[in-house]
KEKE-3310 file (N, C-alpha, C; in steps of 0.2 Angstrom, whole numbers, plus 5000, padded with zeros to 4 digits):
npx = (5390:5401:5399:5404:5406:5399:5385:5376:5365:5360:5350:5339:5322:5305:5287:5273:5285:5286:5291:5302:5309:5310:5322:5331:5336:5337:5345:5358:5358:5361:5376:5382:5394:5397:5389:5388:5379:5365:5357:5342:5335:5321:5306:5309:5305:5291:5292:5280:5271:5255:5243:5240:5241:5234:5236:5251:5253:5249:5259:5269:5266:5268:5283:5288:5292:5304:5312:5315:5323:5333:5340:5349:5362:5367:5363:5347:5338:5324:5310:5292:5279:5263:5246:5236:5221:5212:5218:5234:5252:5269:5281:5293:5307:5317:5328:5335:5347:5337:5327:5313:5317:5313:5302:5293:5282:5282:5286:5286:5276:5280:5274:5275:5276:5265:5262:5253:5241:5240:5245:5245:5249:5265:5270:5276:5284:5287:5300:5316:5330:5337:5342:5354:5364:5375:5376:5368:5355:5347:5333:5330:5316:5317:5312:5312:5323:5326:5320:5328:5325:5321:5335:5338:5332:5336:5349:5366:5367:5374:5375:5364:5352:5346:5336:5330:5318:5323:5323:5332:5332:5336:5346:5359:5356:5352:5365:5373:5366:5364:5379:5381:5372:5377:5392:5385:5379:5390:5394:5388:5382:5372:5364:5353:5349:5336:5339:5330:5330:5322:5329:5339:5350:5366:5368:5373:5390:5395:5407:5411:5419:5416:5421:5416:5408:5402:5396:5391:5389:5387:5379:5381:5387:5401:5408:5421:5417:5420:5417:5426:5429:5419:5420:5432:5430:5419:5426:5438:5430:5419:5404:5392:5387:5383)
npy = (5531:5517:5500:5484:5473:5456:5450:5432:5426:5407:5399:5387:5389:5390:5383:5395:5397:5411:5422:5415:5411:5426:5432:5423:5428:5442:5441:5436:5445:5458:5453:5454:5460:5480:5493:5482:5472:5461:5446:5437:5423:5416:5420:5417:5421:5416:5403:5394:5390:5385:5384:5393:5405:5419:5421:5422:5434:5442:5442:5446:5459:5466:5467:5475:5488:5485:5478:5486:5495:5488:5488:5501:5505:5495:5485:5478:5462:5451:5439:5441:5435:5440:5448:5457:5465:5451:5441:5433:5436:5433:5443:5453:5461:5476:5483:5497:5509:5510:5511:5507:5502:5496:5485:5469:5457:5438:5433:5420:5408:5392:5378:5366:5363:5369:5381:5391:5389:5396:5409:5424:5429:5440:5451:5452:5464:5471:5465:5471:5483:5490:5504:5508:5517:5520:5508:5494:5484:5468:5459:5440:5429:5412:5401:5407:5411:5399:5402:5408:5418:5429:5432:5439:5452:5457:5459:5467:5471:5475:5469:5452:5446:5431:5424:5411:5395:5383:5365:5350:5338:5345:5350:5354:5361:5372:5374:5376:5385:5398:5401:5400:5412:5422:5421:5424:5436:5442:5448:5450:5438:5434:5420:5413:5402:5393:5381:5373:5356:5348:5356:5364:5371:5377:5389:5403:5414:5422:5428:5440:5432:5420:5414:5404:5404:5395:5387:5374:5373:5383:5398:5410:5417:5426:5440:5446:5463:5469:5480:5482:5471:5467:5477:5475:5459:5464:5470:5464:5453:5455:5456:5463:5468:5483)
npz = (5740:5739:5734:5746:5746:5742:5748:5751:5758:5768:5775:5786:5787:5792:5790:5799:5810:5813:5820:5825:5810:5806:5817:5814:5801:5803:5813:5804:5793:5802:5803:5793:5782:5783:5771:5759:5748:5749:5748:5752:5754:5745:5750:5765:5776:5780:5774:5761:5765:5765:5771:5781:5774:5776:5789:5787:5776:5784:5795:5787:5783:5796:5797:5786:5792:5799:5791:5784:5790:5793:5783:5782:5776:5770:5753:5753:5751:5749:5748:5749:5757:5753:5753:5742:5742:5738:5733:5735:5734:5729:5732:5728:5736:5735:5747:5752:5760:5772:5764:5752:5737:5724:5719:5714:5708:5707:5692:5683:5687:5700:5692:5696:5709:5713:5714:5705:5710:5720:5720:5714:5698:5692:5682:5666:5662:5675:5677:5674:5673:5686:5695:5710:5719:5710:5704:5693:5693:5694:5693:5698:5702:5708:5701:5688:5684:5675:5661:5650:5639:5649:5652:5645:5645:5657:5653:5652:5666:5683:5695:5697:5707:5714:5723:5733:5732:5729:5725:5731:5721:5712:5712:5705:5692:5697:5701:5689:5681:5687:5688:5673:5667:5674:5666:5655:5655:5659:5672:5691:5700:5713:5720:5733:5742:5750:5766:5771:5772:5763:5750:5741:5745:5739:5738:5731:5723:5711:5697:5684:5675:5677:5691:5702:5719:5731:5747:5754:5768:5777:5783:5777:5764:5758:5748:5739:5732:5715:5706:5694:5689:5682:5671:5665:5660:5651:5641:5636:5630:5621:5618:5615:5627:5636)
capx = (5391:5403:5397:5413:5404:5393:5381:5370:5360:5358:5347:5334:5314:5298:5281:5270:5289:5288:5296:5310:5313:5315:5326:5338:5338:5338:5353:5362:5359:5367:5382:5386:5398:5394:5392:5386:5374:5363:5353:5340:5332:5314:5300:5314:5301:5285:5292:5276:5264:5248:5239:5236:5243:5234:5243:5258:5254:5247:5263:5273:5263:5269:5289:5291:5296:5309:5316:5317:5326:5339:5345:5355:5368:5366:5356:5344:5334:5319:5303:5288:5271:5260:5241:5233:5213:5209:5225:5240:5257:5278:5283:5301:5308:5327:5329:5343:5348:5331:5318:5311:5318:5310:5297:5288:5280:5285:5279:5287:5275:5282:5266:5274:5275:5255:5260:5249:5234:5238:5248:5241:5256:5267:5269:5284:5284:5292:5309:5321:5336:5335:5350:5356:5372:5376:5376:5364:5354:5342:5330:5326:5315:5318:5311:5311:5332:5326:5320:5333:5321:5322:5340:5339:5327:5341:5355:5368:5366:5382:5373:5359:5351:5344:5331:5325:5317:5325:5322:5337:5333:5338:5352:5363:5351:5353:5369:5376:5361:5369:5384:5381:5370:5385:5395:5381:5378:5397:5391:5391:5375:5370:5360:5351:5343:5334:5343:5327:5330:5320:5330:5346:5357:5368:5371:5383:5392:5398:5409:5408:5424:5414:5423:5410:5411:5400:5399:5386:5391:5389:5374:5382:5392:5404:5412:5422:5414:5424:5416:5430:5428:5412:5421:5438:5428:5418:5432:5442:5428:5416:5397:5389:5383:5383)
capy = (5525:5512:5493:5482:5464:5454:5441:5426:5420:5402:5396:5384:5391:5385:5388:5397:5399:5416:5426:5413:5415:5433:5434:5421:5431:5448:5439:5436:5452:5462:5450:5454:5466:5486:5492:5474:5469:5456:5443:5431:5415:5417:5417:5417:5425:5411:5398:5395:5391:5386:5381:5398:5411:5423:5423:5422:5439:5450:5444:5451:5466:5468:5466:5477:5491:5482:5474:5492:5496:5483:5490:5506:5506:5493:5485:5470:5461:5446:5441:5441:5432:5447:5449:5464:5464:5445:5439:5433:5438:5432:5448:5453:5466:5477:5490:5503:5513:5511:5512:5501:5507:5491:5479:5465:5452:5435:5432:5413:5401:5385:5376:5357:5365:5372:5390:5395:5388:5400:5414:5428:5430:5445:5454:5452:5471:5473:5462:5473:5485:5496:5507:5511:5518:5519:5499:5492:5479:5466:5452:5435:5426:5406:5398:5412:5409:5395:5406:5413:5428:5433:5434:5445:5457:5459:5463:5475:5472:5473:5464:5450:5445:5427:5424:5407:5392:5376:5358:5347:5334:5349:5356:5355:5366:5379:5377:5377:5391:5403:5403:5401:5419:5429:5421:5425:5442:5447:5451:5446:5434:5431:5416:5414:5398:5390:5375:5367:5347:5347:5361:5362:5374:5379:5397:5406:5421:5421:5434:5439:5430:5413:5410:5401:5403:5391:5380:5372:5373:5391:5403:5417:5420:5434:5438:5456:5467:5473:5483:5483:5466:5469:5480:5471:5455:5466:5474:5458:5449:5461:5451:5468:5473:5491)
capz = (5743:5734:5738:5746:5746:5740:5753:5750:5765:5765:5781:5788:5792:5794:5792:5805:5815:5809:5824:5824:5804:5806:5821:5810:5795:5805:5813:5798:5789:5805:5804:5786:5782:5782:5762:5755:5745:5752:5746:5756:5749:5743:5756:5769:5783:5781:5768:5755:5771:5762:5775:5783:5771:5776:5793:5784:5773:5790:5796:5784:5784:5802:5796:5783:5795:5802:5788:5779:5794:5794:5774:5782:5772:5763:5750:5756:5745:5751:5745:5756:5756:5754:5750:5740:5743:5740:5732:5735:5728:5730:5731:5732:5738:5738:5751:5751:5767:5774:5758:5746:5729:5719:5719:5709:5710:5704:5684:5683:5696:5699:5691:5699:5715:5713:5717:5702:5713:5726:5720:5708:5695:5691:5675:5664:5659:5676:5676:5671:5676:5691:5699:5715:5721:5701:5702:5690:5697:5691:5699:5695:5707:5709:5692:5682:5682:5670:5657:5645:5636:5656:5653:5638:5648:5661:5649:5656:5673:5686:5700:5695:5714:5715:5728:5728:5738:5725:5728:5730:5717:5705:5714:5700:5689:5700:5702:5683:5678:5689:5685:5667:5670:5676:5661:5650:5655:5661:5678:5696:5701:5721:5726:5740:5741:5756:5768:5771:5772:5757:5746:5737:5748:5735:5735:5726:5721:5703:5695:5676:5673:5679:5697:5705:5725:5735:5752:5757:5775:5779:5785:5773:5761:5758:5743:5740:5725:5712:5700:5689:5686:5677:5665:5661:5655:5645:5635:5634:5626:5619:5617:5615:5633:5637)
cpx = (5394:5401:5404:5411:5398:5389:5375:5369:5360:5354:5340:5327:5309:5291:5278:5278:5291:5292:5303:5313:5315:5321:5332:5340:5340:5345:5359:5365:5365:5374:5386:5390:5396:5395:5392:5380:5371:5356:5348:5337:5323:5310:5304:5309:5296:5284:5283:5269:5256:5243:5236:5240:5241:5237:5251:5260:5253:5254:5269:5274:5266:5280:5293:5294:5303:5314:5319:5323:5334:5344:5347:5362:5371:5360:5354:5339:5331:5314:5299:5280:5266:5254:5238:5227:5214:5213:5229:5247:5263:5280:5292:5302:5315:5323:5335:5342:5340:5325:5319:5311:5317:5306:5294:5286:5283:5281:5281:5284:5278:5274:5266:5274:5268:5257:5255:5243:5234:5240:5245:5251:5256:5266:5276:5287:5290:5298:5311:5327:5333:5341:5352:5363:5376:5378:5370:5362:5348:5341:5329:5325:5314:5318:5312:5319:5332:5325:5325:5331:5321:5329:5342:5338:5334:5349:5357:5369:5372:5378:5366:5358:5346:5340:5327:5326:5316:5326:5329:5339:5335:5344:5358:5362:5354:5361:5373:5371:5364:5375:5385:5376:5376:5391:5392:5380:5386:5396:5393:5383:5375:5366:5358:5347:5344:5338:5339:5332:5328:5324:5338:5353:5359:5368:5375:5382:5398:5398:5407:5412:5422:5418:5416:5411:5403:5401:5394:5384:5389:5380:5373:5389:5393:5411:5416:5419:5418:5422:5418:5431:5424:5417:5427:5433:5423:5421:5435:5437:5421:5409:5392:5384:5388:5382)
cpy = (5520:5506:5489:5476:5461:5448:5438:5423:5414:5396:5392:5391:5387:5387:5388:5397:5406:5422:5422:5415:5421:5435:5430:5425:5441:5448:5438:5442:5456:5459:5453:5462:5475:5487:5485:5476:5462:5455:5436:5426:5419:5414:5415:5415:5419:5406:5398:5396:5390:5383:5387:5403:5420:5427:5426:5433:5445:5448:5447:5459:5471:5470:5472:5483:5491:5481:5479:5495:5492:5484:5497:5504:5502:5490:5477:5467:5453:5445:5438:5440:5438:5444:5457:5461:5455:5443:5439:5433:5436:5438:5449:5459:5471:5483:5491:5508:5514:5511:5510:5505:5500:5484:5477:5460:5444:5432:5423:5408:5393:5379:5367:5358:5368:5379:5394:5392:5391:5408:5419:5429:5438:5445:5455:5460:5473:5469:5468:5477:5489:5498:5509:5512:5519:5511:5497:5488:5474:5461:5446:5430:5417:5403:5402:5410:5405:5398:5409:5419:5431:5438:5439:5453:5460:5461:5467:5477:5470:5468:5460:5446:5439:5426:5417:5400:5384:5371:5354:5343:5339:5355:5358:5359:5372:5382:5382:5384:5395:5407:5405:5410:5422:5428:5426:5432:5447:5450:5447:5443:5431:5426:5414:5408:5393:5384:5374:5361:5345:5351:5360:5366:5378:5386:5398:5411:5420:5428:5433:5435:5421:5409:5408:5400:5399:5389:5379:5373:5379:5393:5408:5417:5424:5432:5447:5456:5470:5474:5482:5477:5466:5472:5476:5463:5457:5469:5467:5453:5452:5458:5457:5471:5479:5491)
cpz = (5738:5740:5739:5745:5745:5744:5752:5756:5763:5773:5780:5789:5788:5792:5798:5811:5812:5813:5822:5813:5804:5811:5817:5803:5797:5808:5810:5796:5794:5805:5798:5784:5780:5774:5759:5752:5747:5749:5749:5751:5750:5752:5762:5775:5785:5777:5765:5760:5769:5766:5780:5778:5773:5783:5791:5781:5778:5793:5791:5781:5789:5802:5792:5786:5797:5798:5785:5783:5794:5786:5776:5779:5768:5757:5751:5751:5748:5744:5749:5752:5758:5752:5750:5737:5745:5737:5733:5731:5731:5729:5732:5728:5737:5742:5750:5759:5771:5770:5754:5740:5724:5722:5712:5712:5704:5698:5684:5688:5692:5698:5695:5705:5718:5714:5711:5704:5718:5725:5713:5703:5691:5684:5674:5663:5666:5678:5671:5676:5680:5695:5706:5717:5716:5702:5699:5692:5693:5697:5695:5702:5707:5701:5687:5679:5673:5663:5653:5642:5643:5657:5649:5640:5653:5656:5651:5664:5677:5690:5698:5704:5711:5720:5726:5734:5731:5726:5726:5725:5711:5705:5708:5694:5691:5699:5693:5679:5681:5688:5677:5665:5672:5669:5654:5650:5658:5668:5685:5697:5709:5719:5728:5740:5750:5757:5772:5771:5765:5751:5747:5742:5743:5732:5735:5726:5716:5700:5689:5674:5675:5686:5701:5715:5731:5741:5756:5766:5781:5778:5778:5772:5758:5753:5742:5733:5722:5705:5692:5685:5679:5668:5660:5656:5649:5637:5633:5629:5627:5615:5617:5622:5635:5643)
residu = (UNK:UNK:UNK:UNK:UNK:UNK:UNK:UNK:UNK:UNK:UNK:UNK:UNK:UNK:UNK:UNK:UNK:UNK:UNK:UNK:UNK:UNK:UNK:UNK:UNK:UNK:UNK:UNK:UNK:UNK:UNK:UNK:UNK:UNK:UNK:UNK:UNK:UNK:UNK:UNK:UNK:UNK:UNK:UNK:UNK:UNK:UNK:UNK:UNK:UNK:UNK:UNK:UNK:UNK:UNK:UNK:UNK:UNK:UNK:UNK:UNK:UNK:UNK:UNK:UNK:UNK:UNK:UNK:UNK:UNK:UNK:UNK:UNK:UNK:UNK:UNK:UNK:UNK:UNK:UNK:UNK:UNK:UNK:UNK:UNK:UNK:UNK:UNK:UNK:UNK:UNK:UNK:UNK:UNK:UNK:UNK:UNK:UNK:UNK:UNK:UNK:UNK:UNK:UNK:UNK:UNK:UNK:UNK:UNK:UNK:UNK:UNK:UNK:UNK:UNK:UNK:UNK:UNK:UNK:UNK:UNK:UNK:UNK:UNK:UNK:UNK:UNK:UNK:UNK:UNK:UNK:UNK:UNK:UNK:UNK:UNK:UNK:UNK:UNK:UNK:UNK:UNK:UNK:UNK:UNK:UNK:UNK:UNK:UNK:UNK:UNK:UNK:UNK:UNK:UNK:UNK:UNK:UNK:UNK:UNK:UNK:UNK:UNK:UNK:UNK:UNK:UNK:UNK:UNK:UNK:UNK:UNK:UNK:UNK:UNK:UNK:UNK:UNK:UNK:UNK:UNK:UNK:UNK:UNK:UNK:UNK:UNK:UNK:UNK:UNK:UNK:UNK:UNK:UNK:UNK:UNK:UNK:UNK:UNK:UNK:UNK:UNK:UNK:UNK:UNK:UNK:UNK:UNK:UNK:UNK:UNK:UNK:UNK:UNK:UNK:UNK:UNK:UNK:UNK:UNK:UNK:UNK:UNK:UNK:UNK:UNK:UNK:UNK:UNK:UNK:UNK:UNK:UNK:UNK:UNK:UNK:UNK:UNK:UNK:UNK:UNK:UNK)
# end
């Protein structure tokens, strides 16, 4: 499998409209190019929802078949309000041709937003590299981005996947962290952030070379992938990733 393109979802949803959020994000996905790389916004399926979560998590329970189903041939990547026993977790996801070849939960909660009063938190042990199609892949899910020892952790990685549900008054954050992440690690960086009213828009697709590609306008955007990128900025300026 070579990947030809890289896409950032960038859509409205709701909570408790959880058919309607999947049928937009399941309509997106089928639009985007065969052989992509795909990246949705954090909690896409049930935004945060704390008001009934446990609906939120039996629906997502109900999805994963689907969803897994919808990564033929390429690779999909969300995160889903799940509950394991009496817990809840931000889980995110990537599929690959139909099956889930990584999972974590998210270790950074947004403590001004409360999610450490609803969400059980991940463990930093697993951020790191993970492969598929020989593309090296890392995650970082919303706030974690902030983190720079996060960024260490991922060193080496061609594709970093962004997944994240970022409030407008800090659009600018997102946007220059991002980008400055693809510089920083030589790489390409997706993303994916919600188009709520309340939230920043502002996804991207940033090569290693620091093109920044944008537009707040757009559903989805579509960037082509060229590996080779990856490796030309690392020989021309040679900051020791392997």
């Amino acid at each position: 499998m070579i990947f030809d393109h890289l896409v950032a979802l960038q859509f409205e949803y709701k909570d408790f409209a959880f058919e309607e959020n999947f049928k937009k994000f399941s309509s997106l996905v089928k639009k985007a190019p065969e052989n992509s790389i795909i990246c949705a916004p954090e909690l896409c399926l049930s935004n945060f929802c704390y008001d009934d979560m446990n609906r939120a998590a039996l629906f997502s329970k109900e999805m994963e078949k689907e969803v897994a189903e919808l990564s033929k041939d390429r690779v999909l990547t969300l995160t889903m309000l799940e509950k394991d026993e009496e817990e809840f977790i931000n889980r995110a996801r990537v599929y690959f041709d139909g099956k889930l070849l990584y999972k974590r939960e998210k270790y950074k909660l947004f403590e001004f937003g409360k999610e450490h009063l609803y969400f059980k938190r991940g463990e930093e042990k697993d951020i790191k590299l993970f492969e598929i199609a020989g593309v090296k892949f890392a995650l970082l899910i919303c706030f974690e981005l902030r983190f720079v020892e996060l960024w260490e952790k991922i060193k080496g990685a061609d594709v970093i996947l962004i997944p994240s549900l970022w409030g407008k008054l800090r659009k600018k954050h997102l946007e220059v962290l991002s980008n400055a992440l693809s510089l920083a690690n030589q790489c390409f960086v997706i993303t994916a952030n919600s188009a709520n009213s309340d939230m920043a828009k502002s996804s991207s697709i940033s090569d290693p070379f620091g093109e920044f590609y944008k537009d707040n306008r757009k559903e989805m955007l579509v960037k082509k992938f060229d590996k080779n990128l990856i490796k030309k900025m690392r020989r021309y300026l040679d900051v020791g990733i392997k």
